[in-house]
C-alpha positions as CSV (number, residue, x, y, z in Angstrom):
1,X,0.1,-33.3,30.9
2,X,2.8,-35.6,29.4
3,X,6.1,-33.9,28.8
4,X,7.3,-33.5,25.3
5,X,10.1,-35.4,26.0
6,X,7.0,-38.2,26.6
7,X,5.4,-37.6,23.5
8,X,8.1,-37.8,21.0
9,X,9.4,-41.3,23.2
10,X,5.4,-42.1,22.3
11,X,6.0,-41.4,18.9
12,X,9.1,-43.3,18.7
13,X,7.8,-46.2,20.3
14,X,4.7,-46.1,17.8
15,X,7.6,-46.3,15.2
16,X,9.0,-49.4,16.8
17,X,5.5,-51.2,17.1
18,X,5.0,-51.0,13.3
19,X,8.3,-53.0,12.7
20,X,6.4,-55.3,15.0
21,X,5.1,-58.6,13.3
22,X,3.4,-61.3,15.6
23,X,1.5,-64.2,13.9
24,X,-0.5,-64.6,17.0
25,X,-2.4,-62.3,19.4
26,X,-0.6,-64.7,22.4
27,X,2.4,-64.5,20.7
28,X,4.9,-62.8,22.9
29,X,6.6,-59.5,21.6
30,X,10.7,-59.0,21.5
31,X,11.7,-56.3,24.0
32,X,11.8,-52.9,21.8
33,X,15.2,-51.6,20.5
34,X,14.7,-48.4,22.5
35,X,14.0,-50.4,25.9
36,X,17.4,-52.7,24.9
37,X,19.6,-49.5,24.1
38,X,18.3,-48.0,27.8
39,X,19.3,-51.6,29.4
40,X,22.7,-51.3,27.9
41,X,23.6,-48.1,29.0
42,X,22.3,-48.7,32.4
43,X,24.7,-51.9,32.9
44,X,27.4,-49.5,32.2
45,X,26.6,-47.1,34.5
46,X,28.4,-46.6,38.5
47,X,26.1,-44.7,39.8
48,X,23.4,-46.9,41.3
49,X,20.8,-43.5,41.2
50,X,21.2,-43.1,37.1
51,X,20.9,-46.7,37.1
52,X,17.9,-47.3,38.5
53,X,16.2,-44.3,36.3
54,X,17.4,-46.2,33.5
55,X,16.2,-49.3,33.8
56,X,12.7,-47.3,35.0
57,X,12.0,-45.6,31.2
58,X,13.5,-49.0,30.0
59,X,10.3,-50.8,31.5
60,X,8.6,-48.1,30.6
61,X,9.5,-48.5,27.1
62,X,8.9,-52.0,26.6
63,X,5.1,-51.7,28.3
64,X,4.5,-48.7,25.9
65,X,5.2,-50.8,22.8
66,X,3.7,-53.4,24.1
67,X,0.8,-51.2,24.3
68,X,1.2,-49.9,21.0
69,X,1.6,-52.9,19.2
70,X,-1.2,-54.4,20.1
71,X,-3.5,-51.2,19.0
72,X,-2.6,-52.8,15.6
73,X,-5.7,-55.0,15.4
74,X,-5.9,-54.4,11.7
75,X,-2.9,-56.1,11.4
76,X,-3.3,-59.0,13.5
77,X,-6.8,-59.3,11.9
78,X,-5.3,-60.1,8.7
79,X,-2.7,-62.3,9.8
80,X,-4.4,-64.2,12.4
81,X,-7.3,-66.1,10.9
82,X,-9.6,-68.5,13.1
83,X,-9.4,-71.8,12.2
84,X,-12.8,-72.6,14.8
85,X,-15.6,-73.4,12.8
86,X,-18.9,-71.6,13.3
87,X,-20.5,-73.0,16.3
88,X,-23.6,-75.5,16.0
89,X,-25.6,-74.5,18.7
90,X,-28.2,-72.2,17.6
91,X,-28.3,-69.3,20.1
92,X,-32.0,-67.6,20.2
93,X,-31.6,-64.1,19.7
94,X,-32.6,-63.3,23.3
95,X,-29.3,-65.9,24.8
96,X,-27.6,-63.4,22.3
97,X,-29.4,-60.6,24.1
98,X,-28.5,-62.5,27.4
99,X,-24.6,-63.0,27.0
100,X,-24.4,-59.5,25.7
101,X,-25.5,-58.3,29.2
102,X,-23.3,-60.3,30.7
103,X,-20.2,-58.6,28.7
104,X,-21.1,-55.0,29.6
105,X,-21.2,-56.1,33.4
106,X,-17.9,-57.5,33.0
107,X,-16.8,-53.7,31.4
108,X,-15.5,-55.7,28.3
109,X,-14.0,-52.7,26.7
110,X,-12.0,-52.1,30.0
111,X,-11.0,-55.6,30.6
112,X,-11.3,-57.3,27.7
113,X,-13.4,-60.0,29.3
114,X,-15.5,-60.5,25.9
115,X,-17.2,-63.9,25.7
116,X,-16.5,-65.6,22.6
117,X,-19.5,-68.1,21.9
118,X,-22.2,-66.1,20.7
119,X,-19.9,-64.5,17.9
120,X,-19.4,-65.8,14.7
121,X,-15.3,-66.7,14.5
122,X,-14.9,-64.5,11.4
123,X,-17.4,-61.4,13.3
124,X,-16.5,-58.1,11.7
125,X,-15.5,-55.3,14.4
126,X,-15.5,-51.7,13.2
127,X,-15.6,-48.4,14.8
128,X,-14.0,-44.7,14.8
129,X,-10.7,-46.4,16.1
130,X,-8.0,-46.1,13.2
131,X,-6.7,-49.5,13.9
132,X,-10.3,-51.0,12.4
133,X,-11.8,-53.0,11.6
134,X,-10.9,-56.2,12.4
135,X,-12.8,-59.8,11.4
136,X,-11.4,-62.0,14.5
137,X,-13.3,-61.7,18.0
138,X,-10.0,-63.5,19.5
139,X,-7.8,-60.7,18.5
140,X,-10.7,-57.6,19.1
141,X,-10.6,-59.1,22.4
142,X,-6.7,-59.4,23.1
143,X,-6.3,-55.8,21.8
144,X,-9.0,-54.5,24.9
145,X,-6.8,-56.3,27.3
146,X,-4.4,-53.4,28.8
147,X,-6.1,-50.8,26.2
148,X,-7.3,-49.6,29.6
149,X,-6.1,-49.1,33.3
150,X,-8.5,-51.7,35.0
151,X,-8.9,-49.8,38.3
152,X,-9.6,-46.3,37.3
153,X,-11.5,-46.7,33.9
154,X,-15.3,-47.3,34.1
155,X,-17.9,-48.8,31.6
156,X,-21.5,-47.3,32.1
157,X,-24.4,-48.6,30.6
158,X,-26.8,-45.7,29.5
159,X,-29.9,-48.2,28.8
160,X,-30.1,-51.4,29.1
161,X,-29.2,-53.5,25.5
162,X,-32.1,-53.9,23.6
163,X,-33.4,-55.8,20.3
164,X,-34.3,-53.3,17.6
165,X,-35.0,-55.8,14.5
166,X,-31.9,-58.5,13.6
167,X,-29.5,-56.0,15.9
168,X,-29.0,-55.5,19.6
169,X,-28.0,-51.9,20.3
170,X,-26.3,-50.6,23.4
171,X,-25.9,-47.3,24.3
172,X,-22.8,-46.5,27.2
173,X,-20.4,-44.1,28.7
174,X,-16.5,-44.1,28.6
175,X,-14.1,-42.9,31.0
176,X,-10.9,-43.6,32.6
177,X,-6.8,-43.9,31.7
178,X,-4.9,-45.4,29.2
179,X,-3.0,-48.7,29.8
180,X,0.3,-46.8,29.7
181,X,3.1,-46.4,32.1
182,X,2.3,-43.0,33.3
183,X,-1.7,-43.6,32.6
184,X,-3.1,-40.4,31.0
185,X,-6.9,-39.7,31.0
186,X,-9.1,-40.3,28.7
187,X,-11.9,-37.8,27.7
188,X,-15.1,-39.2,28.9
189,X,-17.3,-40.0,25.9
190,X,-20.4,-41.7,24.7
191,X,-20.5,-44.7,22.3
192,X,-23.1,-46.7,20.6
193,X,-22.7,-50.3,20.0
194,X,-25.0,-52.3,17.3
195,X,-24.5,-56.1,17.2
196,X,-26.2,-58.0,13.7
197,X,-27.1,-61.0,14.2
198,X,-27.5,-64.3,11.8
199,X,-30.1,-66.9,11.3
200,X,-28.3,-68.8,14.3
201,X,-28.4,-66.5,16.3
202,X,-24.3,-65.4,15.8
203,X,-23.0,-61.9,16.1
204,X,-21.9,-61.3,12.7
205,X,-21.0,-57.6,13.1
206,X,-19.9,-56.0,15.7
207,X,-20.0,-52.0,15.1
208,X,-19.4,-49.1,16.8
209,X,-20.4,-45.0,17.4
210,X,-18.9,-42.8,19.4
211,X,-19.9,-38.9,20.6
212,X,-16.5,-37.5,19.5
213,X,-13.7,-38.5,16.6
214,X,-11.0,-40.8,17.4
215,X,-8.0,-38.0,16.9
216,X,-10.4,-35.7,19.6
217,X,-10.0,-38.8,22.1
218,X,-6.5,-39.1,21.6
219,X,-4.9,-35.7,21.6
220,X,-7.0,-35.3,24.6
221,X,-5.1,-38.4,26.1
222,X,-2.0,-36.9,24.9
223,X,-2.2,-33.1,25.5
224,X,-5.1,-32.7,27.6
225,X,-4.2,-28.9,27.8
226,X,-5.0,-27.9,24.5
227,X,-8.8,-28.4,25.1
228,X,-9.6,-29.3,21.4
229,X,-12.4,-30.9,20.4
230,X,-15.8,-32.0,21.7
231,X,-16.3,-31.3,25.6
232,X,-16.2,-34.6,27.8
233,X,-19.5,-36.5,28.3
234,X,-21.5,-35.4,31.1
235,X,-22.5,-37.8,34.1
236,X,-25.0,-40.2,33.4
237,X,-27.2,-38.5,35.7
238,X,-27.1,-35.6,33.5
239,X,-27.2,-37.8,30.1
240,X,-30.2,-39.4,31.3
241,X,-32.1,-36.4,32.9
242,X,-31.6,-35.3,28.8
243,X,-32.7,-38.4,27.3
244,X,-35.2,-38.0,24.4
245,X,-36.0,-41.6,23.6
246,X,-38.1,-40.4,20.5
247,X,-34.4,-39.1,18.7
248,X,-32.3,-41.8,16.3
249,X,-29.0,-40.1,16.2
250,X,-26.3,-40.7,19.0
251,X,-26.2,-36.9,19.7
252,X,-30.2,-36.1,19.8
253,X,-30.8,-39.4,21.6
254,X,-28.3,-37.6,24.4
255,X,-28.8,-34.1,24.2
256,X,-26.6,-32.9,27.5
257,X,-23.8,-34.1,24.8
258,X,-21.8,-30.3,24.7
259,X,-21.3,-29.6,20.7
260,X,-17.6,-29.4,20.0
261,X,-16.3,-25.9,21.4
């Protein structure tokens, strides 16, 4: 459990991010005022143990508003327009189908490693995540990259993606650690993904469902202790002994999903 000395430096750095005003996703981010005041003091410290502490939380610092700024995708979606044109090839929808497959073996959400041709450059991105939506697959993308710690964050597929209609829908489990300097754990969760596609085959929207609310997923990052909210998805083993494939609804479809307590 983060210290509350950690959460209020969380909330100050969130404060720092908003002042935070890229014009690109690549564009690098100025070293946070916080992180420049703990350099300073450190350079005039002697002791070479308070020294190295401080330059420690300011590293710390500057990751964590790197992190935080770039959880403002809403932002950067309205500042950063493509300027690509829609793409000419026409993609049948089972390529679509195809590429999408290919981004859940990659564990896009974790890495970020989202393949870009088979969306439509101005693709509208929207799920329980505050900092939606976002029309820009470019900056959806860059914000996934560090959302995550890589090596202990997973990305399950609960069925395969399948066509229903004009949409492709994917069903998944979530769990893992936050991209931040003393990476706190996430509360495992389910999420439904439906992708609309165009005439040419383009995702168009890009739209998202998940088992518990975004403030449950983040107070359990923050304050794990506290229990609130829904209880963490079971294994997929135990999601799909429950599955009822006749159910619509994210939380009949999965039934082992524990009500909130």
């Amino acid at each position: 459990m983060p210290s509350p000395g950690r959460i209020s430096l969380l909330a100050l750095l969130f404060q720092t991010s908003c002042a935070l005003a890229p014009q690109r996703p690549s564009t690098r981010l100025h070293a946070a005022p916080l992180a420049d005041q703990l350099e300073a003091k450190a350079e005039s410290l002697k002791c070479p143990f308070f020294r190295r502490r401080f330059l420690d939380a300011a590293d710390a610092a500057r990751q964590s508003t790197a992190w935080l700024a770039a959880r403002h995708k809403s932002i950067l979606g309205f500042m950063y327009t493509s300027t690509v044109e829609a793409p000419t090839h026409v993609w049948t929808r089972e390529e679509t189908l195809s590429a999408i497959k290919q981004d859940f073996m990659n564990r896009y959400y974790v890495t970020g490693r989202l393949s870009l041709d088979h969306y439509h450059p101005r693709c509208f991105f929207d799920s329980p995540d505050p900092d939606m939506p976002v029309r820009s697959p470019e900056v959806f993308a860059s914000a996934l990259k560090g959302l995550f710690d890589r090596r202990s964050s997973s990305l399950e597929l609960l069925e395969e993606p399948r066509l229903v209609g004009d949409d492709i829908v994917a069903e998944w489990r979530l769990a893992g650690r936050l991209g931040l300097p003393w990476k706190p754990s996430i509360k495992p969760f389910v999420g439904r993904t439906t992708f609309t596609l165009d005439e040419n085959g383009l995702v168009t929207r890009h739209v998202e469902e998940w088992s518990l609310p975004a403030w449950d997923a983040f107070l359990a990052a923050l304050v794990p202790s506290l229990h609130l909210g829904a209880a963490p998805a079971p294994s997929i083993s135990e999601l799909l002994a429950s599955r009822d494939t006749e159910a619509s609804s994210l939380r009949e479809r999965w039934p082992a999903l524990v009500p909130a307590r």
